[in-house]
N, C-alpha and C positions, 0 to 999 in steps of 0.2 A: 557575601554582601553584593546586591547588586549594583548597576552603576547608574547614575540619575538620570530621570530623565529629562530629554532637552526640548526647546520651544518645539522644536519642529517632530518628533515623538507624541507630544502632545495635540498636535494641530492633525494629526494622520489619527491618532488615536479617539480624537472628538468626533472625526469627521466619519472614521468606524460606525462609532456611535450611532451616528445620524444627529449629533451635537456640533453642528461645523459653528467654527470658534472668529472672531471680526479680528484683522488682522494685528491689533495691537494688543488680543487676548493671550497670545502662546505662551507666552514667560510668564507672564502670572497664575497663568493655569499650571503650567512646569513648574513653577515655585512651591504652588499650593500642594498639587500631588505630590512632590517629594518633602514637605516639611510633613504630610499625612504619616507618609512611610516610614518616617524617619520616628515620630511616636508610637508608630505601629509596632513596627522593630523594638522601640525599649519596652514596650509593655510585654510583645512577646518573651522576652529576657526575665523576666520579675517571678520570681518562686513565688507560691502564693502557699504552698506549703500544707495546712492544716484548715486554710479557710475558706471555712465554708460557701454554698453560691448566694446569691444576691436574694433569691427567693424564697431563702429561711430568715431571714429579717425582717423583724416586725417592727415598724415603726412606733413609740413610745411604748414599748413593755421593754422592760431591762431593771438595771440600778440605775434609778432616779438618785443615787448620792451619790453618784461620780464626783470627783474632785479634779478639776485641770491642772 
């Protein structure tokens, strides 16, 4: 696991960019990028096992008698 990143990571890494960030931006750009990562990380985690990709789904063909 990596380790998060801080206001000032952020602020070098926008500024990379060519995204330079107003001074009261870097923690909440650091917040945002690591709550990203942080669901990025659990999805990585997730078997998906048997199912199939997104692009064999047809939207309304199936059983129309589903019961919830």
């Amino acid at each position: 696991m990596t380790s998060e990143l801080t206001p000032q990571e952020a602020a070098r890494g926008a500024l990379r960019a060519g995204l330079p960030l107003g001074d009261g931006r870097h923690e909440a750009v650091a917040m945002t990028a690591n709550h990203i990562h942080s669901v990025i990380s659990t999805l990585r985690e997730l078997d998906f096992g048997e199912t199939p990709p997104a692009s064999s789904y047809r939207a309304g063909e199936g059983n129309v008698d589903a019961t919830v």
